[in-house]
C-alpha positions in Angstrom: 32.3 -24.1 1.5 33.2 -22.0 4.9 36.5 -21.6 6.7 36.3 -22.0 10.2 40.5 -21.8 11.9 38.9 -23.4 14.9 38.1 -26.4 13.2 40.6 -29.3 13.7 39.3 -31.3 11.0 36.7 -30.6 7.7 33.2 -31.4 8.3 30.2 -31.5 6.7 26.4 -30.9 7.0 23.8 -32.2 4.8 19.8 -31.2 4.3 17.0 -30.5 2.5 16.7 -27.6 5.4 19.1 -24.5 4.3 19.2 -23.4 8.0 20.4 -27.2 8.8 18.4 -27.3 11.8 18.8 -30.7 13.9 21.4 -31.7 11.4 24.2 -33.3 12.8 28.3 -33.3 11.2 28.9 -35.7 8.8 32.8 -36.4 7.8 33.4 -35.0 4.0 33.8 -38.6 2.8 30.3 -39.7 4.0 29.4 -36.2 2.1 28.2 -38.5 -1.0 26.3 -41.2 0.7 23.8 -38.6 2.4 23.2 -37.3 -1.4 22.4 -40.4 -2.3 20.0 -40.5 0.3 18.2 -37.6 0.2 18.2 -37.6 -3.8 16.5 -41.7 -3.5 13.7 -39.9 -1.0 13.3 -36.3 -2.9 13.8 -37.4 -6.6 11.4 -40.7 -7.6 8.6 -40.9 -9.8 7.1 -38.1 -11.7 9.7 -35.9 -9.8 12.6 -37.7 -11.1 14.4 -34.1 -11.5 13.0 -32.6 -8.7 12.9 -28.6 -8.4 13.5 -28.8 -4.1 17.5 -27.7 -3.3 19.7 -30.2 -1.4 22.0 -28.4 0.4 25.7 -29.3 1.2 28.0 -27.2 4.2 31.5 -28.1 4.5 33.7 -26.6 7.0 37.3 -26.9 7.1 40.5 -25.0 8.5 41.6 -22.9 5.9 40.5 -22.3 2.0 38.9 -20.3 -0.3 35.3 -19.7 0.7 32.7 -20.5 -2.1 29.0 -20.7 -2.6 28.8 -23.7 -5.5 25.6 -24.5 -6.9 25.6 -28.4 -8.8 22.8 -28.6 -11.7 21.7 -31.7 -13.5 22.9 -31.3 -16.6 21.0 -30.4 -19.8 19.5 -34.3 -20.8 17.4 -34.7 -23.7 16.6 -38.6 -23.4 15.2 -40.2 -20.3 12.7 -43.1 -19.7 11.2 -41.9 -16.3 10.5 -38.0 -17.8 9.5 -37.5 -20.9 9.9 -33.7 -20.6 13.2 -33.8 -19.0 14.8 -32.0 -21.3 12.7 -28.9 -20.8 12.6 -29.3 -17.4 16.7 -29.4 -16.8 16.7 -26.5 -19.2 14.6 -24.6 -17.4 16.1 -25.5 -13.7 19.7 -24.1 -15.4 18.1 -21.2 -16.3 16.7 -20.0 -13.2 19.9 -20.4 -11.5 22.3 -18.8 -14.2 19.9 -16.0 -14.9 21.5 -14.1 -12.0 24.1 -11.6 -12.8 25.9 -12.0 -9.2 26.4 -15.6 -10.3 29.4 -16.7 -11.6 28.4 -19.9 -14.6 30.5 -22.7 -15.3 30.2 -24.7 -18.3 31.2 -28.3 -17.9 32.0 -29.6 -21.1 34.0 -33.3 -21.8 37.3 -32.9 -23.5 36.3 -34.7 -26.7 32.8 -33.1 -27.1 32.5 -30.5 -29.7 32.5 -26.6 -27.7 30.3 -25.3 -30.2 28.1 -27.3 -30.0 27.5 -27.2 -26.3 24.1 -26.3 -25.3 25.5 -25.1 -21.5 27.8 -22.6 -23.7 24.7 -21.2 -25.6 22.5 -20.6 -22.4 25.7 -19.3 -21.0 25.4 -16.9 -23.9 21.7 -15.8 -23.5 22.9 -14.7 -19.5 25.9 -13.3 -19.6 26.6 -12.3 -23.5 29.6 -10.3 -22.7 31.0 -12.9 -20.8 32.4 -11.7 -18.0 31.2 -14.8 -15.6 31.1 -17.7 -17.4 33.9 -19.9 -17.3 34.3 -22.9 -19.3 35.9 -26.2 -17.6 36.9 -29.0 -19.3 36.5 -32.2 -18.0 38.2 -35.8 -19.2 41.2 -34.8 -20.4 43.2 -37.8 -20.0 40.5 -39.1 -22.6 41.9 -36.4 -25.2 45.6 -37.0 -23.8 44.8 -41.0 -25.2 43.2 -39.9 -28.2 45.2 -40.2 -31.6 44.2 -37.0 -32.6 42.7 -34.4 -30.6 42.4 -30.5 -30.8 42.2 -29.8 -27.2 45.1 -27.4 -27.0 43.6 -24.7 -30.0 40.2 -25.4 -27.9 41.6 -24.8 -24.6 43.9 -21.6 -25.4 41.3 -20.4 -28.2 44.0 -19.9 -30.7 41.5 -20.1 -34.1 39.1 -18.0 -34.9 36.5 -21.1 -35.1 36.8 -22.0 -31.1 34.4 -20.9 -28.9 35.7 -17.4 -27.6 34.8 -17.2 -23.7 36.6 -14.1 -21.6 37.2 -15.9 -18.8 39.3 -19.3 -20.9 39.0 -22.4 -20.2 40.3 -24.7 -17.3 41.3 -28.4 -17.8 40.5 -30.7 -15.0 40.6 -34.8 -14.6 38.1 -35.8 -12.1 38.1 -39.5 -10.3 37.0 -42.2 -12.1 34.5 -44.8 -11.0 37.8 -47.2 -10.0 39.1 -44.4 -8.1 35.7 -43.6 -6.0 35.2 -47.4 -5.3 39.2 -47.8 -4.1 38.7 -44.5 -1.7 41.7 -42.7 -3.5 42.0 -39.3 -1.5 41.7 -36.0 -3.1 45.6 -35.3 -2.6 46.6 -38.4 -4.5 44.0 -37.5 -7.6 45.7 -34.2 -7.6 49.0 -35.7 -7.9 48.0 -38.3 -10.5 46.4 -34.9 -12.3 49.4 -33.2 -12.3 51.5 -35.6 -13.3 49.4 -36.3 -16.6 49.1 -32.5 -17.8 52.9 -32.4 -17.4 53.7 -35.4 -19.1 51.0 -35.9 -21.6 52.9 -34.6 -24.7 49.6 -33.1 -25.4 48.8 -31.7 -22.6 52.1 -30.7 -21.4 51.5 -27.7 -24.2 49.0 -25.9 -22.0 49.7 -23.1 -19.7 50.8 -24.5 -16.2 47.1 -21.7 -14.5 45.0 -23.7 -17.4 45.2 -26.6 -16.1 45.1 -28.8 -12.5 42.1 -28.7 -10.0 43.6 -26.6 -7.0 44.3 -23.8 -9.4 40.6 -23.9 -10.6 39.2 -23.8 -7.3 41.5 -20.5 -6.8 40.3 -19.5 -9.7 36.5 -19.9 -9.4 37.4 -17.6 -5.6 38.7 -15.2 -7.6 36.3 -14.8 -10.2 33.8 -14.8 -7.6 35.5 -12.4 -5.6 35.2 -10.0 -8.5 31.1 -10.4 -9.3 31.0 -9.5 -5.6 33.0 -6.4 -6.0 31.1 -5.4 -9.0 27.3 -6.2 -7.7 28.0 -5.3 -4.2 26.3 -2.3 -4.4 23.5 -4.0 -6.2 23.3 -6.1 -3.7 23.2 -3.4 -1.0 20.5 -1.8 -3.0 18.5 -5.2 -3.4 18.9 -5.8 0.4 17.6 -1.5 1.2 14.6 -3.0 -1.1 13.8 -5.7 0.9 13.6 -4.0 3.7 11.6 -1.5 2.5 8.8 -4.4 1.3 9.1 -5.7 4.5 8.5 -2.9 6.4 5.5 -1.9 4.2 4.2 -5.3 4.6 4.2 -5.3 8.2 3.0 -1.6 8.5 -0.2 -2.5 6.3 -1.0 -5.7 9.0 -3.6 -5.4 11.3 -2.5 -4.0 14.4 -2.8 -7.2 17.3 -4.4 -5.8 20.5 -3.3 -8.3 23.1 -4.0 -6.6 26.8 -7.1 -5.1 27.2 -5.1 -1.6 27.5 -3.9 -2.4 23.6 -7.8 -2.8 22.9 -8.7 0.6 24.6 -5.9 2.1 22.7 -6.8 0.9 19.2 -10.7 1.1 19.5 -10.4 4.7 21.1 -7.5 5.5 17.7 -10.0 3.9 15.5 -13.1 5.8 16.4 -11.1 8.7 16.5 -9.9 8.8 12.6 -13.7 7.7 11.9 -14.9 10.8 13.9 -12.1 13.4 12.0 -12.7 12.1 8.6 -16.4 12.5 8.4 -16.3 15.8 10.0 -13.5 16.7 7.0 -16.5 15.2 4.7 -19.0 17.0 6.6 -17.6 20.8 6.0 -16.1 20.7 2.8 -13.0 19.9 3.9 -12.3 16.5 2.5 -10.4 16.2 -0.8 -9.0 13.3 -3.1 -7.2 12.5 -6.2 -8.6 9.2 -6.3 -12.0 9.7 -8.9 -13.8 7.0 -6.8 -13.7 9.4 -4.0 -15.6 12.2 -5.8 -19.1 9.8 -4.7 -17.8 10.0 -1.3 -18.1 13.1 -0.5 -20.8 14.8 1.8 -21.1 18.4 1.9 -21.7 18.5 -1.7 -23.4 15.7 -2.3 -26.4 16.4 0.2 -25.9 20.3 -1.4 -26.9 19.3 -4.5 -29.7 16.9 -3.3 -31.1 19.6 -1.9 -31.3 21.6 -5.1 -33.0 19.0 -6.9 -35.5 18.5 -4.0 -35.9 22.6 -4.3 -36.5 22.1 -8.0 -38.9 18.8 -7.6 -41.3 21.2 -5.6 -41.0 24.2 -7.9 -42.1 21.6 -10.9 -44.6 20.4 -8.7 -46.4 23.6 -8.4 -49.5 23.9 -10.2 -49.9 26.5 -12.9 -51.9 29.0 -10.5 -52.4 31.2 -13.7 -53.8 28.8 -16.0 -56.5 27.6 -17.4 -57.3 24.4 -15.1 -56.7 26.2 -12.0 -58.1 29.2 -13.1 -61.1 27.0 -13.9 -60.6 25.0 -10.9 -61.2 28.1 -8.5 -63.8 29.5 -10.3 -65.9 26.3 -10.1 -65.4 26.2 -6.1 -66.4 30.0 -6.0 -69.2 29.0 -7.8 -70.3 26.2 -6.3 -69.1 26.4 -2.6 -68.7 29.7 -1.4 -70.6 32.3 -3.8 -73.7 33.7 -1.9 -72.5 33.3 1.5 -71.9 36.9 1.6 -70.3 39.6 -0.9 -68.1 38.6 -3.9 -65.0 40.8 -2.6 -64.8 38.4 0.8 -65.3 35.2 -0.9 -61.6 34.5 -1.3 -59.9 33.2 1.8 -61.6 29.8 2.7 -60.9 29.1 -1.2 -57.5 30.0 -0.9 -56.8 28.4 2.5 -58.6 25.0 1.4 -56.8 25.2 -1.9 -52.9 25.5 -0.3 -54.0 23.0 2.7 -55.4 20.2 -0.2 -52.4 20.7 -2.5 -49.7 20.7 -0.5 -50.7 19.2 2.8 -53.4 16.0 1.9 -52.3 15.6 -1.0 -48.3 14.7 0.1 -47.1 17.0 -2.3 -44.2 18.0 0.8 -44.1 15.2 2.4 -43.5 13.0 -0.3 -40.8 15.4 -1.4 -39.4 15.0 2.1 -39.4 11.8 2.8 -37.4 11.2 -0.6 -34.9 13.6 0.4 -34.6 12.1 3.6 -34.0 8.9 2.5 -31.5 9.6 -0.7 -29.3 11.3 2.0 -29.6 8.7 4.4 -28.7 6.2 1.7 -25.9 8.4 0.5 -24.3 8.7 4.5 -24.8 4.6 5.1 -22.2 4.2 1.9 -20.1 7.0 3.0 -19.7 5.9 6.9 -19.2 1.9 5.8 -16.6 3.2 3.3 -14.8 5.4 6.3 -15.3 2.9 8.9 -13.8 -0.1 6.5 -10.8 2.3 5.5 -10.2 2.9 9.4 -11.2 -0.1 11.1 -9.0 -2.9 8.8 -7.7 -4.3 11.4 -9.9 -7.4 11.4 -13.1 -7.7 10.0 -15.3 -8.3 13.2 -14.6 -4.8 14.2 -15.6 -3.3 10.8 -18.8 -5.3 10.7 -19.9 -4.1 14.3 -19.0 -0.4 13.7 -20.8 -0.6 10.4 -23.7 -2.4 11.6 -24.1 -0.3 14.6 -24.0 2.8 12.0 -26.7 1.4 10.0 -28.5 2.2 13.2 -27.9 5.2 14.0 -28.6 6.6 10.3 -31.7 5.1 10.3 -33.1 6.6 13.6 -31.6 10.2 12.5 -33.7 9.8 9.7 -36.7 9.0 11.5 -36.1 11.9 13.8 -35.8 13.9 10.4 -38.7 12.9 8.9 -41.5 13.7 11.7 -39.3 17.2 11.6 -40.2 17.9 8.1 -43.8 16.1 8.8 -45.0 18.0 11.1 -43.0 21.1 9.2 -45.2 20.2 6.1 -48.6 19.7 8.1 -47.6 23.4 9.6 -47.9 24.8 5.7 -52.0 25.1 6.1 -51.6 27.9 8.6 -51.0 30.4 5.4 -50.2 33.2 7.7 -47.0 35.1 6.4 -45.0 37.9 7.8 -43.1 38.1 4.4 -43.1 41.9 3.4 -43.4 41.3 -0.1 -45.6 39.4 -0.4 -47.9 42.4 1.3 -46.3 44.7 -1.0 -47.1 43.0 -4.0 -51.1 42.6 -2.9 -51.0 45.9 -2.1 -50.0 47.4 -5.5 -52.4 45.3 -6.9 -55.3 46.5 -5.3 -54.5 49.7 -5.9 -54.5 49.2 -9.7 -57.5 47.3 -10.1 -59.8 50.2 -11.5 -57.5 51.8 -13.7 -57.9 52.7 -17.0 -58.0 49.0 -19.2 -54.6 49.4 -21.5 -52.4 50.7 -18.4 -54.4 48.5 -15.8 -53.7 45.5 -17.7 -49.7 46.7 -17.9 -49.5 47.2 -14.0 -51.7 44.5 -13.2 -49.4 42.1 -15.0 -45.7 43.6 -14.1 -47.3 43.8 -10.1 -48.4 39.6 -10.4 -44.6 39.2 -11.9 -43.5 41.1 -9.5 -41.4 43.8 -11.9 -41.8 47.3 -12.0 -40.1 47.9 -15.5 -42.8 48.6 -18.2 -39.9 47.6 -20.2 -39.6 44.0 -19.1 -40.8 40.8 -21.9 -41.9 38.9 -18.5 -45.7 39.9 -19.2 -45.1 37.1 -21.9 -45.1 34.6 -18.9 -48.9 35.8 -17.9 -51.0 33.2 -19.5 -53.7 34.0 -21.8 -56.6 32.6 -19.9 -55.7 34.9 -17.0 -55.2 37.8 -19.0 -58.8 37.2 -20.4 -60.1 37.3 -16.3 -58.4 40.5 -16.2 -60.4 41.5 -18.8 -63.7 40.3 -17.8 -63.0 41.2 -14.5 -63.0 45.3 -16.0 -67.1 44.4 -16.6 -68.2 41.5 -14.9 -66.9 42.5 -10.6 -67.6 38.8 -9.8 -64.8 37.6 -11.6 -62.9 39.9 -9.6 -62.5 37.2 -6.5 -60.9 34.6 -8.9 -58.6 37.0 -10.4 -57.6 37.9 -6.8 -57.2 34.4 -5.9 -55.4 32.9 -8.6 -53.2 36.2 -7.9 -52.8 35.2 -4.4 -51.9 31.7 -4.6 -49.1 32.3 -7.5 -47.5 34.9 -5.7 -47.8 32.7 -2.1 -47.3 29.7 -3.3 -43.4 30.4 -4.5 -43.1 32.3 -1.3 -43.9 29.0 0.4 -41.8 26.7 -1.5 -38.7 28.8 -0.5 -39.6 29.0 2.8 -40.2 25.2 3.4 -36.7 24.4 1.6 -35.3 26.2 3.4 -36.3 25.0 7.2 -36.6 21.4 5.9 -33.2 21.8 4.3 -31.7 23.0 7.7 -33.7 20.0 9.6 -32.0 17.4 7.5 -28.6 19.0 7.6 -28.4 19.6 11.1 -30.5 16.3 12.4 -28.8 13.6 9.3 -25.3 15.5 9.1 -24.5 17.9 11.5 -24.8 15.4 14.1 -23.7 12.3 12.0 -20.2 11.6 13.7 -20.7 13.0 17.0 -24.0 10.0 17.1 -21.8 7.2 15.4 -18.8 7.9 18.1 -21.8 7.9 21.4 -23.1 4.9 20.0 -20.2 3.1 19.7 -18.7 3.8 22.6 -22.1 3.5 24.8 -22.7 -0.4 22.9 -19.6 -1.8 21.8 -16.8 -0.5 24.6 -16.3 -2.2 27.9 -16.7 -5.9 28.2 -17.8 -6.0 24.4 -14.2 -4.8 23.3 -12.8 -8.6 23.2 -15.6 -9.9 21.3 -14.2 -7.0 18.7 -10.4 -7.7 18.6 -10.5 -12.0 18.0 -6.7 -13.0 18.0 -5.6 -13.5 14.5 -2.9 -16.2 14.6 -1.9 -16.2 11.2 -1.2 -12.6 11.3 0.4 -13.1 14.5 2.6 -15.7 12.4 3.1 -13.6 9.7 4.3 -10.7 11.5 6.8 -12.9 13.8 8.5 -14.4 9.9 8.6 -10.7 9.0 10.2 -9.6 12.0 12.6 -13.1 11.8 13.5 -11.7 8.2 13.9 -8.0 8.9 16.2 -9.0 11.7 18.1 -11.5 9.3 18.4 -8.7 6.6 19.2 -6.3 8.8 22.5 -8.3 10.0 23.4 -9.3 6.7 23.3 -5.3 5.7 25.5 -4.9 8.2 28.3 -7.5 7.3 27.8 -5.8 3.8 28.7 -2.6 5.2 32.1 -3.8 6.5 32.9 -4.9 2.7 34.9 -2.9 0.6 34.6 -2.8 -3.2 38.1 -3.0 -4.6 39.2 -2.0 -8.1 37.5 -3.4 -10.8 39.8 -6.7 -11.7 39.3 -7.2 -16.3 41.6 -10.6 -16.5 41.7 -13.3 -14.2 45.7 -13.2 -13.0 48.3 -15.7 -14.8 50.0 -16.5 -11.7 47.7 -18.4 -9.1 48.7 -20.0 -6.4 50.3 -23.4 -6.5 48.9 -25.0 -3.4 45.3 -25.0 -2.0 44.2 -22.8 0.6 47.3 -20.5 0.1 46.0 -16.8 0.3 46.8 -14.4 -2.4 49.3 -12.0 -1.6 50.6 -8.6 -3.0 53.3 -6.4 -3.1 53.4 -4.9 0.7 52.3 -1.5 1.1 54.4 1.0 2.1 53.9 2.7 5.5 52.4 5.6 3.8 49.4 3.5 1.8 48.9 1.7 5.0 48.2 5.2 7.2 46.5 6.4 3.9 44.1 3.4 4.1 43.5 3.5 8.0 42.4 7.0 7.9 40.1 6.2 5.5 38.7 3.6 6.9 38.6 5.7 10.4 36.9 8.1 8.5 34.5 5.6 6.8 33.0 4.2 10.0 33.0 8.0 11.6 30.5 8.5 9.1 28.4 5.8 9.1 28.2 6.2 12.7 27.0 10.0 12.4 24.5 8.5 9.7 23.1 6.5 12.7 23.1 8.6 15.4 20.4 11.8 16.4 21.7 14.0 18.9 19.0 15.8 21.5 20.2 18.7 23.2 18.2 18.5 26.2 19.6 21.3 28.1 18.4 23.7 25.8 15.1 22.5 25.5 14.9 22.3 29.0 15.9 26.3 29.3 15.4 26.3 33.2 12.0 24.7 33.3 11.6 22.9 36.6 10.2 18.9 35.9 8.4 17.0 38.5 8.2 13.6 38.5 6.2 12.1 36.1 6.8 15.8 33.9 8.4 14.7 30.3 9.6 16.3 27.2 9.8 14.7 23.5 12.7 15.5 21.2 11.8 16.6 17.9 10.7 13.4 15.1 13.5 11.9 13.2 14.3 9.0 11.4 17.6 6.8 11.6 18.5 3.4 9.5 15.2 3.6 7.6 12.7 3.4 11.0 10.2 6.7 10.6 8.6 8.8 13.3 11.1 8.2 15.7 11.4 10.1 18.9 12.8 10.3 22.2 10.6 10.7 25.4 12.7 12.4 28.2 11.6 12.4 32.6 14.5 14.7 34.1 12.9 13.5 37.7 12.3 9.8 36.4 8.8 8.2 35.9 6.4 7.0 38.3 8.4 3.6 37.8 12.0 5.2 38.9 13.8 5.2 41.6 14.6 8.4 43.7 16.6 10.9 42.0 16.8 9.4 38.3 15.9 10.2 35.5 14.2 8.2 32.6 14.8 8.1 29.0 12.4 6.1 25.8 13.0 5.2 22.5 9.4 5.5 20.7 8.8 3.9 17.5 6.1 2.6 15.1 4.4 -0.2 15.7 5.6 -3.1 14.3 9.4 -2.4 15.1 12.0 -4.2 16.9 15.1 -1.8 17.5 18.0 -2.5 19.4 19.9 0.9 20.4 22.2 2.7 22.7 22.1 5.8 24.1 24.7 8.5 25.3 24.9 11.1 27.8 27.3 14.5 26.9 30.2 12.6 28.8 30.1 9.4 26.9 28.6 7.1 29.8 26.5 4.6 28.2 22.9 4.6 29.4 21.6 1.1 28.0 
């Protein structure tokens, strides 16, 4: 029910549509017919109560201005549902549950009020009862009865009758005759009146108890006073909405319509890709979020390297015991011995012995190519996670930059792995320019005809490389070489296998740490180094240019879906501000005794004297002063300009701020105009996140409005 001054006579509009589009006016008498209408097409069959609103505008001159909501009422019996009862209960309920809603609990004069089943799901809402309101239909029924205890029910005068804070109200509505003669509303009224102050009965209940005018004022009232008192819920539910909204239409996928929107977002894209795997890269990346501790990559590939360091180290043959000891002493024996003299039988031993270990045999190239690939593997799920986190913004995108990834990985680890090949191959040149290695041979030379007890000791701590006679690591010698040591004091021919299996223990270690090392460095730099600076050439070498709009499809339904956000955010945003104009007034405990006696007459008070009045507009002068400054930024452009001369096309940005809830805003400032502006202007922009729709003004230090 609106009030529209303008309007010369009521009217009415009618539709299942709450926005009553293509709905024409109806007169307020044909109000009922279009019900019955709508109700014969909406409610039939298994939706005999159906759960779709009808919804009812009438528009006259003057009146109170309500929002009434009509629900079936609770039935238990009824031949076309047979859960009807459960399903009227649970339409009432969704409605009253509310707290903003005010609840009116039609009961018939002769019915029993405890007994009401409206009155107890009244109860279960509102148990203080602060909005329900009971109304009492038929009670020309109870004026005819011979006995009848409507008045004690009414003015809840025993301490048996149902107690509600807000009373009761006693109405007589048309009855069928009526509605079939036509008899207008003014005449009912009448007819009402005259009863409750005739009916000896009746006549006994307070004059604001009783008469539909008065309850209508009544129902504005109370109503008036759930709006006071959730108006700033309401404001807070409204700032809520918003919020959801805004979230909602941030986390869309941005729509690149122009091909300039597609450079824009592909170039954005590729360049958060780019920054957050470097941050991955060097250490830099960090996360709360435990299932981004297995996608990290600094320390991932760190550790992988340690265990491949450690795989080679376990890998190593026992150089001091007793199979390669026996190993080396059967190819001296067989292969080389006789050539020449036992002290230069060592090196083809030793050289074929490193090249068949760890060259034909695999031994670093398997240990490679495993490395290779577990860090390969490991940079495939780390880029597809980045690029899906990055590229959301439709999955055709996503799939390309991941696919194209997939790619790339898989030739740097190609590239990385004939590195480390041809690395491992380069391990049977057993050269070394490592001084301690000399230093170590050296010193063991020069003890090899000692005296037995002490050559034994500094044979041992010079093959361990330790110096402290102190030290338990001879315990690590193992007794089969110890016994060539021995033998090697009597027999001299066993002197080239002790020097060999010397050798090849002390070289061999030397070797493993020198191959982790440069294979370590080949995979790093080739695999990870160069990861996101190869992604971003590729990309932009195979999937920029002409390709770009295979990459951004249009998405209609997120087209749709951000235009009803937008429609909603806008809608919102008005009714915000008609909330803001409101003013809560004091908390109202009673509804008033004295209401007025004739529909559509305004409440009035006591007039305010001239001092309230100024009181009250300085407040309200002050009020909008500061909502305004709430909404306005002020850019002192003068200063920031400090004597700086701007050519055209030259700009400066004002700081970042945020006004009405909109983020990251910032103004965008050509003293000299644009290259769009005409000669001697200036230019001035409003930038804001995407996804916004603003509407602004802007002021220069005089007051002249800009736009």
């Amino acid at each position: 029910m609106l009030t529209d001054p303008s309007a010369d006579q009521p009217y009415a509009l009618v539709s299942m549509n709450p926005s009553f589009e293509s709905v024409d006016r109806c007169l307020v008498g044909d109000v009922e017919g279009k019900i019955k209408e709508l109700t014969e097409t909406h409610a039939k069959g298994d939706s005999f109560i159906s759960r779709k609103a009808l919804y009812v505008r009438v528009v006259r001159c003057e009146g109170p201005q309500l929002s009434l909501i009509d629900l079936p009422g609770v039935t238990h019996n009824a031949d076309q549902m047979a859960n009807i009862h459960d399903v009227t209960v649970a339409l009432v309920e969704e409605y009253i549950a509310p707290e903003e809603m005010v609840i009116l609990c039609v009961i018939p004069a002769m019915s029993d009020f405890g007994n009401a089943e409206v009155v107890k799901l009244a109860r279960k809402y509102d148990a203080e009862g602060k909005r329900t309101l009971g109304v009492i239909t038929k009670c020309d029924d109870a004026a005819r009865a011979e006995a009848s205890d409507i008045t004690e029910k009414v003015q809840m005068s025993r301490s048996t009758d149902v107690q509600l804070k807000l009373g009761f109200h006693c109405v007589v509505n048309r009855s069928q005759k009526n509605i079939e003669d036509g008899m207008p509303r003014q005449e009912l009224w009448n007819k009402e009146q005259t009863l409750f102050e005739t009916s000896e009965r009746l006549r006994m209940l307070p004059e604001e108890s009783w008469g539909t005018p008065k309850l209508m004022e009544k129902v504005a009232q109370i109503q008036a006073n759930r709006v006071d008192e959730c108006l700033p819920k309401i404001k807070a539910a409204v700032r809520n909405k918003l919020i959801q909204l805004r979230a909602e239409l941030r986390a869309l996928p941005a729509q690149a319509e122009t091909e300039a929107d597609q450079y824009r977002l592909f170039n954005g894209i590729l360049r958060q890709v780019h920054e957050d795997l470097q941050r991955r890269v060097r250490a830099e990346f960090m996360s709360s979020d435990a299932a981004d501790r297995d996608l990290a990559i600094a320390p991932k590939v760190a550790a992988m390297i340690q265990e491949f360091r450690n795989h080679l180290l376990s890998e190593n043959p026992e150089w001091l015991g007793e199979d390669m000891i026996e190993e080396v002493t059967d190819t001296v024996e067989t292969f080389v011995q006789g050539y020449t003299v036992d002290n230069l039988t060592g090196p083809q031993v030793f050289i074929n012995l490193i090249k068949r270990t760890f060259v034909e045999e695999g031994l670093l190239k398997d240990a490679t190519e495993e490395l290779v690939d577990r860090v390969a593997e490991h940079l495939r799920k780390v880029v597809s996670h980045v690029v899906a986190l990055h590229a959301d913004i439709n999955h055709v995108l996503a799939n390309r930059l991941s696919e194209k990834a997939d790619d790339v990985i898989e030739e740097r680890l190609q590239v990385s792995r004939q590195l480390c090949n041809a690395l491992a191959d380069a391990q049977q040149v057993t050269s070394t320019t490592h001084g301690n290695y000399m230093v170590k041979l050296t010193k063991f030379r020069k003890t090899w005809f000692q005296e037995a007890k002490e050559g034994m000791q500094d044979l041992a701590n010079i093959v361990l490389g330790q110096q402290d006679s102190a030290s338990n690591d001879e315990a690590a010698l193992t007794p089969e070489f110890l016994n060539v040591v021995k033998q090697a004091q009597e027999k001299p021919q066993k002197l080239a296998v002790l020097e060999i299996c010397a050798s090849l223990h002390v070289y061999t270690g030397f070797l493993i740490e020198g191959f982790v090392e440069m294979a370590s460095k080949l995979v790093k730099f080739n695999m990870v180094e160069q990861l996101a600076s190869k992604l971003e050439e590729c990309w932009r070498e195979q999937l920029a240019g002409n390709n770009l709009q295979e990459l951004f499809p249009k998405d209609l339904a997120s087209k749709k879906r951000r235009q009803e956000l937008n429609d909603q955010m806008a809608h919102l945003q008005e009714f915000k501000e008609q909330l803001s104009t409101l003013k809560v007034s004091a908390s109202v405990q009673t509804v008033p005794k004295q209401l007025p006696k004739r529909l559509g007459q305004k409440v009035k008070e006591a007039s305010q004297s001239k001092a309230e009045a100024a009181a009250k507009a300085e407040a309200e002068a002050k009020r909008k002063e500061e909502e305004a400054t709430e909404r306005t930024f002020i850019w002192k452009v003068v200063d920031q300009i400090n004597g700086t001369t701007y050519e055209k096309g030259q700009s400066l940005d004002s700081p970042k701020f945020s006004k009405g809830g909109v983020p990251d805003l910032h103004l965008q400032f050509y003293p000299n105009g644009d290259k769009k502006s005409e000669p001697e202007s200036c230019a001035l922009y409003l930038h804001a996140p995407a996804g916004w729709r603003l509407k602004y003004r802007a002021f220069t230090d005089g007051g002249d409005s800009m736009m």
